[in-house]
C-alpha positions in Angstrom: 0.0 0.0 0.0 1.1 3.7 -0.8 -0.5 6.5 0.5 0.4 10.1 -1.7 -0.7 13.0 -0.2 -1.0 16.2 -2.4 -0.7 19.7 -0.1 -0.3 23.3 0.4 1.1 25.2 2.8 4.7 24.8 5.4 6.4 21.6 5.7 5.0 20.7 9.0 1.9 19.3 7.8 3.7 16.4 6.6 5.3 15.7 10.6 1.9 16.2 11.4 -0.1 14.3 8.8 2.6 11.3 9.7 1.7 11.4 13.0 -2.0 11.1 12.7 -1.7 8.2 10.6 0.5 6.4 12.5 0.9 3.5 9.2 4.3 1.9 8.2 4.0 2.2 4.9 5.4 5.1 3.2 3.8 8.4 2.7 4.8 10.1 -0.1 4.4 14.2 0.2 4.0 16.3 -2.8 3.3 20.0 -2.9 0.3 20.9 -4.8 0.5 24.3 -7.3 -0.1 27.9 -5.8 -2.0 28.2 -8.8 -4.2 26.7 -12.0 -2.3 28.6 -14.2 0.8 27.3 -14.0 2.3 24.5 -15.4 2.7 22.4 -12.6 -1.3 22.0 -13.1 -1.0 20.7 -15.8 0.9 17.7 -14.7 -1.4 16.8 -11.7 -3.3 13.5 -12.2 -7.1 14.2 -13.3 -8.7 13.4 -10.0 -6.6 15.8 -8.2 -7.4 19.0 -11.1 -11.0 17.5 -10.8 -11.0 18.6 -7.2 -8.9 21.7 -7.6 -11.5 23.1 -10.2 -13.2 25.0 -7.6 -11.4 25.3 -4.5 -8.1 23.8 -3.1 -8.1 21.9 0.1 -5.3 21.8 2.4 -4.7 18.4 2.1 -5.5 15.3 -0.8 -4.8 12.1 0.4 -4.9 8.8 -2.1 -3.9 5.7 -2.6 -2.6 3.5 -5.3 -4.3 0.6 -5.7 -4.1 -1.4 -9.0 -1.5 0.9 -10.2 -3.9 3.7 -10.5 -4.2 7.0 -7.8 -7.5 7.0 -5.8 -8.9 9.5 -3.8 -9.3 8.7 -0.1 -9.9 12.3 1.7 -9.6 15.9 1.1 -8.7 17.9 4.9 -9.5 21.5 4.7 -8.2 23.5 8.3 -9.8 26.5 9.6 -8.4 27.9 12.7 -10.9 31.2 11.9 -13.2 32.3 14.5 -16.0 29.5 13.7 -18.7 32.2 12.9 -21.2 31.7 9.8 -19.1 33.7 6.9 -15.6 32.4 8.3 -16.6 28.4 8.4 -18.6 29.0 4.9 -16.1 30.8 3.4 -14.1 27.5 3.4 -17.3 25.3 1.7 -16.1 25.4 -1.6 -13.3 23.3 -0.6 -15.7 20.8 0.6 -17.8 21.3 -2.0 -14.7 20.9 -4.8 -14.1 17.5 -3.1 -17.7 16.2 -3.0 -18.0 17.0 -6.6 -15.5 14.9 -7.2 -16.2 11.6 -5.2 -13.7 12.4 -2.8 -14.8 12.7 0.9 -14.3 15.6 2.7 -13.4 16.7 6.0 -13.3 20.3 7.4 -11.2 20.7 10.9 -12.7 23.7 13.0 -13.4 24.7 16.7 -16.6 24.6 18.0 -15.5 27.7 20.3 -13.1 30.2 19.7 -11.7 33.4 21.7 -11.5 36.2 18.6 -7.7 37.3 18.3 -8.2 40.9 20.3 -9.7 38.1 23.1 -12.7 40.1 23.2 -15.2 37.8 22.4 -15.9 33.8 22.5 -17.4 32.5 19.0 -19.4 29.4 18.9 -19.4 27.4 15.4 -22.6 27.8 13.5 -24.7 25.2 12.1 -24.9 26.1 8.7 -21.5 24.5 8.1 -22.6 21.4 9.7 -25.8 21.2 7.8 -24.1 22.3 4.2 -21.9 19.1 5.5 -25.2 17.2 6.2 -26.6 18.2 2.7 -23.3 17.5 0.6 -23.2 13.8 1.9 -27.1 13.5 1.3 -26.7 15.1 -2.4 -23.7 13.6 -3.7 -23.3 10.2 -1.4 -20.5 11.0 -0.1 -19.1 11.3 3.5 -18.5 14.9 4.4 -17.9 16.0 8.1 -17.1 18.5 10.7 -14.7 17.9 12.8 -13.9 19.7 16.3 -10.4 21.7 16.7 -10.2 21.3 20.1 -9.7 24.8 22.1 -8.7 25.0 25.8 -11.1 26.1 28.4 -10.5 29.8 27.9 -11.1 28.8 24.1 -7.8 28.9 23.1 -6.9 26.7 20.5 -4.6 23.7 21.2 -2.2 23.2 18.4 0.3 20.2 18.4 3.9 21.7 19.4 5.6 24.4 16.7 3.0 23.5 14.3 -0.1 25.6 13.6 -2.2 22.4 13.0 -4.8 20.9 16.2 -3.2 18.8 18.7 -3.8 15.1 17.5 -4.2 13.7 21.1 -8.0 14.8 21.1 -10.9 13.0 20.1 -11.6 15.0 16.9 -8.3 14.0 15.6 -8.8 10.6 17.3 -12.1 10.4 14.8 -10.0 11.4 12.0 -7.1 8.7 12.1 -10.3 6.4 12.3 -11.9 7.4 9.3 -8.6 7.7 7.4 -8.2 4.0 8.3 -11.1 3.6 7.1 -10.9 5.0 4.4 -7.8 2.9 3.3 -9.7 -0.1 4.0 -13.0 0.9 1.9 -10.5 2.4 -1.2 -9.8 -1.6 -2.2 -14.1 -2.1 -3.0 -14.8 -0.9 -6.2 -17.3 0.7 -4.8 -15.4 3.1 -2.0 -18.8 5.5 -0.7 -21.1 2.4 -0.5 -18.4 0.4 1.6 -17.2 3.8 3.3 -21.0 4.5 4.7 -21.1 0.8 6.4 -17.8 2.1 8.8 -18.7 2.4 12.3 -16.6 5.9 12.5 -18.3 6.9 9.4 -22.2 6.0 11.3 -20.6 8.3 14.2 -19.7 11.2 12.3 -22.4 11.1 10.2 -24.8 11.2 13.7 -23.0 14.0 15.5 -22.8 15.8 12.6 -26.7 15.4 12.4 -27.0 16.4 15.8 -25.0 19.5 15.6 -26.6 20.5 12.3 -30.3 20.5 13.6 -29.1 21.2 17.1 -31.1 24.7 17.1 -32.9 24.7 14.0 -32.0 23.9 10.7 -31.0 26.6 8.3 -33.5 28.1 6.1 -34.1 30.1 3.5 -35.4 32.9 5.8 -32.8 32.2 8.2 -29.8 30.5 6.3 -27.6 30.6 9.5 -29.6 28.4 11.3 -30.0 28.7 15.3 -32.1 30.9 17.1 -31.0 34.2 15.9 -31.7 36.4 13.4 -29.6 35.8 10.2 -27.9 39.3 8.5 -27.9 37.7 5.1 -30.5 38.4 2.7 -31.7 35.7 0.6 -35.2 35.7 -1.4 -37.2 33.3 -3.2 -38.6 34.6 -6.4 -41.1 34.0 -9.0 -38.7 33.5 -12.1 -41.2 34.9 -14.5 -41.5 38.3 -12.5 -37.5 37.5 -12.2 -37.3 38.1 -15.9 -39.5 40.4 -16.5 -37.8 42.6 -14.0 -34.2 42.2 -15.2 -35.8 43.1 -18.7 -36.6 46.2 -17.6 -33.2 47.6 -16.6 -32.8 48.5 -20.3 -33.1 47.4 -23.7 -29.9 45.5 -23.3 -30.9 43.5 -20.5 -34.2 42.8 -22.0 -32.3 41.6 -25.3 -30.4 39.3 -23.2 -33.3 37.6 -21.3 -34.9 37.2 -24.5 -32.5 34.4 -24.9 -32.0 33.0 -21.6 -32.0 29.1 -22.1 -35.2 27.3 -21.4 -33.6 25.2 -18.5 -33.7 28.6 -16.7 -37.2 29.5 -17.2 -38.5 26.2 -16.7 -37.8 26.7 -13.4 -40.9 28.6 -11.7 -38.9 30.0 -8.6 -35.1 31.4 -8.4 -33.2 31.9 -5.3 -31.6 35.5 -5.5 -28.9 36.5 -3.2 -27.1 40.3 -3.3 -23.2 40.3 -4.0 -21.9 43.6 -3.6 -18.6 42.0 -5.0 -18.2 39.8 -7.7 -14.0 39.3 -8.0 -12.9 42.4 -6.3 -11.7 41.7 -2.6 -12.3 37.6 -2.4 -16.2 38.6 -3.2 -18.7 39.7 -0.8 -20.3 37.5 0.1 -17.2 35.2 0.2 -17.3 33.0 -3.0 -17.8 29.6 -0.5 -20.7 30.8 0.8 -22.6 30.5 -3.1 -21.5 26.6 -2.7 -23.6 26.9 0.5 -26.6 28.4 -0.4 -26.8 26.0 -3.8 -26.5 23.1 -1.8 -28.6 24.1 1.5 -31.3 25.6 -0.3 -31.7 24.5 -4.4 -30.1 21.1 -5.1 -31.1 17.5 -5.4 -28.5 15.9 -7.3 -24.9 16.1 -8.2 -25.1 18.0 -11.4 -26.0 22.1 -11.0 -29.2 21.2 -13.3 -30.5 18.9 -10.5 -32.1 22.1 -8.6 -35.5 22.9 -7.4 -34.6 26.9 -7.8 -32.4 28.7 -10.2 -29.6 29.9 -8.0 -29.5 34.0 -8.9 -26.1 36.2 -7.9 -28.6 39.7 -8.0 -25.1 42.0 -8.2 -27.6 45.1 -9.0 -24.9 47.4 -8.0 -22.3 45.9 -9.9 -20.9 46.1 -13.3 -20.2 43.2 -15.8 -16.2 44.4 -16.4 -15.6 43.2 -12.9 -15.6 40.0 -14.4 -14.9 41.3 -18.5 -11.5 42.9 -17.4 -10.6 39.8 -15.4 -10.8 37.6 -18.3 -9.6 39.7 -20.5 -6.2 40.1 -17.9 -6.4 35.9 -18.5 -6.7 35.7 -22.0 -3.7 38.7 -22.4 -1.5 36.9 -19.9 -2.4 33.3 -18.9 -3.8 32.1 -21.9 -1.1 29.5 -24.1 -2.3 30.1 -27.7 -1.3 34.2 -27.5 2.3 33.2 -27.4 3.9 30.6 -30.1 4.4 26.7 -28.9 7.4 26.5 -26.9 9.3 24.3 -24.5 8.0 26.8 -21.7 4.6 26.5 -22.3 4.0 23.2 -24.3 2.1 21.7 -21.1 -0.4 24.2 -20.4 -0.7 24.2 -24.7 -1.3 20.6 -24.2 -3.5 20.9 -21.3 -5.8 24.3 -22.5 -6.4 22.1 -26.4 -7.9 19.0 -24.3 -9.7 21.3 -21.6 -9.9 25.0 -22.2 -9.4 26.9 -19.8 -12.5 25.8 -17.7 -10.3 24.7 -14.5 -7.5 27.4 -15.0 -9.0 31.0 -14.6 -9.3 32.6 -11.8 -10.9 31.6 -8.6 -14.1 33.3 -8.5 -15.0 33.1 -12.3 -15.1 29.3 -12.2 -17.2 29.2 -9.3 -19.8 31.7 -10.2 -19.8 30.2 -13.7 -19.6 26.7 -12.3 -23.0 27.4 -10.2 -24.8 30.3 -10.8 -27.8 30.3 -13.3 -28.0 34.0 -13.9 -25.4 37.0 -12.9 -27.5 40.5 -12.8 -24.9 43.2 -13.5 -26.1 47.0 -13.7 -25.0 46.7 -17.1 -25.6 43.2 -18.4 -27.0 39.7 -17.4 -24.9 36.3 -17.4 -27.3 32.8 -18.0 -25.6 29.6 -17.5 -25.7 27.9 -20.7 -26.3 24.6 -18.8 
């Protein structure tokens, strides 16, 4: 057996990912690219650039078994404050992995002291239920597991290493399921034998527990709990949806004349209000779309498996954010504007079999990945589907 593990960040995560697996076997490290637009990409087996299409975990482990590199787990860590923007912003990572048929696991505290040690942060249950809905939508084990904090909520971090002490149980849990994992990898069907696990039942029920704990996330309240969410999310009549975009101007009526049929089947559309499309990371972060698409509109793996059209209303907002971001691609990342060389004959190689789908920037591919309509203040985006 030979367990690769693909990764970003220091050096220490290896010492530490060693550690938690406590195996005899070898582990063999190897650093996964800064970016998708480098060539390094380019040479990363499929199921890894499958993953890293729309977010990059911190850690891909696989295993090869019958020659071949198989997924076993993606680890994303988040020593953030565990409120509901921080934890979400990190969803796309889980997100990226369910896609994928890789499991996923997302390592956060349940309470955390904020950095000016101000305030005490408890971990919302959106994340938990996103968690809850990947598994159910794409049959695959996704979980939350604890970053243990001391009692004045100060993380506990294994010594000079910024990752969670592994002598706790949520680190105990994940040794278990990466055993697990290993021994469920050698079916050839790995979810279906990874669900009958005993560790995989127990996640799956505390992560249950803790997503429903105060109520589930809704529409009206997507944060879950008993508060009162700050995000503003609205379920729309698509037709009146239209009809209002069409009436911006003559240009966005033109456009919604030919908005595909997929799209207006649909009779509702979930809108939510970015006041940031690629400027800044996004507002709202671009995790939190994968979170409000799975939560709220989907019932199967593929973005056309929804019960709402998933609507980015950026009303304030105009269409060159993402114009001149493509057109800085196209002028500076893009192969074909130079002439083949030995530079850039991989990423030529790589953009003639698959475009540049997996290779612009970070937000682009997620907001054209899931969104079914983009509302600029001058101009509209459909998904073509």
């Amino acid at each position: 057996m030979e367990i690769v593990v693909y990764f970003e960040g220091d050096d220490t995560v290896k010492d530490w990912f060693t550690s938690v697996m406590d195996i005899d076997d070898d582990i063999i490290y190897k650093k996964m690219p800064t970016r998708n637009d480098v060539a390094a990409f380019a040479d990363l087996p499929a199921y890894i650039s499958d993953i890293l299409y729309l977010d990059k975990p911190d850690l891909i482990a696989s295993m090869v078994h019958d020659g071949h590199e198989k997924p076993l787990l993606s680890i994303e860590f988040a020593s953030c404050t565990p409120q509901y923007q921080h934890a979400l912003q990190r969803f796309s990572r889980m997100l990226a992995s369910a896609t994928a048929g890789c499991p996923s696991v997302l390592v956060i505290p349940f309470k955390k002291r904020s950095n000016d040690s101000e305030s005490i942060y408890t971990r919302s249950t959106s994340i938990e239920y996103g968690a809850v809905r990947l598994m159910d939508v794409f049959k695959t084990p996704c979980f939350i597991i604890d970053w243990t904090s001391d009692e004045n909520h100060f993380l506990l971090n294994e010594p000079d290493m910024q990752y969670p002490l592994i002598d706790t149980e949520g680190i105990k849990s994940l040794r278990k399921l990466m055993q697990a994992c290993i021994e469920s990898r050698q079916d050839v069907n790995y979810s279906d034998s990874l669900f009958q696990k005993q560790i995989v039942h127990q996640l799956t029920d505390a992560n249950r527990s803790n997503a429903y704990r105060n109520g589930a996330p809704s529409i009206a309240n997507p944060s879950g709990g008993t508060g009162t969410s700050q995000v503003k999310l609205n379920l729309l009549e698509t037709d009146a949806l239209l009809e209002e975009i069409g009436n911006t101007s003559r240009f966005h009526k033109s456009l919604c004349d030919v908005a595909p049929q997929f799209i207006k089947d649909r009779e509702k559309s979930l809108a939510f209000y970015p006041t940031r499309i690629t400027a800044h990371a996004g507002d709202p972060y671009v995790g939190m779309i994968g979170y409000y698409d799975i939560a709220f509109t989907r019932f199967g793996s593929s973005t056309r498996d929804r019960h709402y059209n998933l609507v980015a209303y950026a009303k304030d907002v105009s269409i060159t954010e993402v114009t001149n971001v493509m057109t800085s691609f196209v002028n500076n990342k893009c192969p074909f504007t130079d002439d083949l060389s030995k530079g850039n004959s991989k990423m030529y190689n790589y953009h003639l079999k698959n475009g540049c789908k997996e290779t612009k920037g970070k937000p682009i591919r997620i907001y054209a990945e899931l969104a079914d309509i983009v509302i600029f203040n001058d101009g509209v985006l459909f998904n073509a589907g």
